[in-house]
N, C-alpha and C positions, 0 to 999 in steps of 0.2 A: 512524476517529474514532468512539466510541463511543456521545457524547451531543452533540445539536443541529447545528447546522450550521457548519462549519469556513471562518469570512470568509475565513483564508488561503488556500483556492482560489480566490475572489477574483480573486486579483493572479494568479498561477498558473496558470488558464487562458488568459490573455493570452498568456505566454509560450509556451504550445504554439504552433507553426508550422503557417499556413494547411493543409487540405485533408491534414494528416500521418496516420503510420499509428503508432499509439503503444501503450503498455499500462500499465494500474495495478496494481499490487503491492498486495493490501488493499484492497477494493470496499467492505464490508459492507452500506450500504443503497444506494450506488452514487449518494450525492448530488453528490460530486466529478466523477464519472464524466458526470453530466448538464452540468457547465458545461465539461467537458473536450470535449466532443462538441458545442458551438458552433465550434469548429477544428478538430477533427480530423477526418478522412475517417473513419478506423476505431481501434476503441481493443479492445484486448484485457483484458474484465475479470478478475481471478486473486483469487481466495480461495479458501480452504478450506471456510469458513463451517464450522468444527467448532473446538471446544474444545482437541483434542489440542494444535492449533500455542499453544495459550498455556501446556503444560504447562514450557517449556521460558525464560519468561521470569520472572526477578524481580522484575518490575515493580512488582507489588502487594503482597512477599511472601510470592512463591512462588502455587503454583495455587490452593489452597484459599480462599488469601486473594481472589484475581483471582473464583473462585466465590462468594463471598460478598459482595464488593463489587457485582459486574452480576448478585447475584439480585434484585434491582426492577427488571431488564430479564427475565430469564429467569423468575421467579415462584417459582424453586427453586435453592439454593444444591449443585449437583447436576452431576455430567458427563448423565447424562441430559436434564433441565429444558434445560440448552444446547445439547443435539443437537437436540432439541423448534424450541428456539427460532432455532438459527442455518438447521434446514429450513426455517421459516418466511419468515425472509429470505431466502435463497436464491429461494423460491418468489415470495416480491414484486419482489426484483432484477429474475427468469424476464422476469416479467411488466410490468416496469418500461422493460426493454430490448428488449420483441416489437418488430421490424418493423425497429428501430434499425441503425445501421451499427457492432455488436459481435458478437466470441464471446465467450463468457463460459467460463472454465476452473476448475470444480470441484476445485483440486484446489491443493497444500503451493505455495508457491511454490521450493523445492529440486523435484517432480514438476514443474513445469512448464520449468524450466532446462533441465531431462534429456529434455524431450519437441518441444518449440519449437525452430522450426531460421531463422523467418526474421530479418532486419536490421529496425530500426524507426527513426523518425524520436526518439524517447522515449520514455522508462519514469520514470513518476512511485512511487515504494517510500514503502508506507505499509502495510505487514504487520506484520512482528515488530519486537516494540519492546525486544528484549531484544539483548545488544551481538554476540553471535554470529550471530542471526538476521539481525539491521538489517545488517551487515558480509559476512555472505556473501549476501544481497539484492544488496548493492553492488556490491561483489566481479562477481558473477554478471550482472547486469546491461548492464554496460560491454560484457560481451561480444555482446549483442545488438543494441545501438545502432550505427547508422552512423556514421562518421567525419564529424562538425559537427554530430551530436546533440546529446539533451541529456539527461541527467540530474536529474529534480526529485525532491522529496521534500520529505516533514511529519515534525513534531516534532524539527525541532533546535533544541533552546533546553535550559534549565534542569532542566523540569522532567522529560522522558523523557530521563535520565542515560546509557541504553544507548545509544539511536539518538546522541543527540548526539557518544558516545564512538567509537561506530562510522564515523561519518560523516569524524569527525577523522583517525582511522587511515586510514580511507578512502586521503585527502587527502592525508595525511603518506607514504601507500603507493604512490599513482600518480602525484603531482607536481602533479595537476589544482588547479586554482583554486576554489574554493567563494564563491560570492555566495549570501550569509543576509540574501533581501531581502525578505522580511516577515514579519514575525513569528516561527512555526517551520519556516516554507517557506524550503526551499533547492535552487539549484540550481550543475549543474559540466556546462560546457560543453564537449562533447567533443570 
């Protein structure tokens, strides 16, 4: 989530399961991450924090569009200004999570599929909001969770077309149950 704080994790980290070992898909300033980690034992954070992963969604119109919208976050409508600025997060996350019960993974959430080998109690996906990205998230996910997992995630509603379209095929692809039980928070019990 971009801008301010997301009430829907909220309800959201309730559902995480006592003392679990979980991961998020899409950290950015890792505010989600802080009320997920009232439950969890360990939480693995995964983002990129670089611009390239948004080159790939038409979220806003394509990239240029997406660069011109979050330059009054970045200060420059620029791949540069964003590399600037997502080190900078990065470097507060760092610092946000010392001492904490995380690893934090630098890196595409497709690099971290192909690197990650263990079973997790959940994976909350909140990365690519574009319908290929959000879908092979999912897709990819399943396969790390435990058998009575669970599955959450943000932005299925309305307004992010891809995630919600992904989430659907998801759904319509594995058989699994989808409860969209607050707002764009949803989850599918595994």
């Amino acid at each position: 989530m971009m801008f301010g704080n997301n009430p829907g994790t909220d309800e959201t980290w309730k559902r995480i399961p006592e003392r679990s070992v979980g991961a998020e898909l899409g950290v950015w300033k890792g505010e989600s991450s802080i009320k997920f980690l009232k439950r969890a034992r360990h939480i693995h954070l995964v983002d990129a924090w670089a611009p390239e992963v948004f080159e790939e969604s038409n979220e806003f119109g394509g990239y240029q569009a997406y660069l011109d919208r979050y330059s009054k976050l970045t200060g420059e409508a620029t791949t540069e200004g964003f590399v600037k600025y997502y080190d900078k997060i990065y470097e507060g996350v760092k610092t946000k999570f010392y001492g904490r019960p995380v690893t934090i993974h630098r890196m595409s959430t497709s690099q971290w599929f192909n690197t990650f080998t263990e079973k997790l109690d959940w994976i909350y996906v909140d990365a690519s909001h574009s319908y290929a990205g959000c879908l092979n998230d999912l897709t990819n996910a399943i396969k790390f969770i435990k058998p009575g997992g669970k599955l959450l995630g943000d932005d299925y509603g309305p307004k992010k077309i891809g995630v919600r379209d992904a989430v659907d095929t998801f759904i319509k692809n594995t058989g699994h149950k989808l409860n969209n039980f607050h707002a764009d928070q949803f989850e599918v019990q595994l």
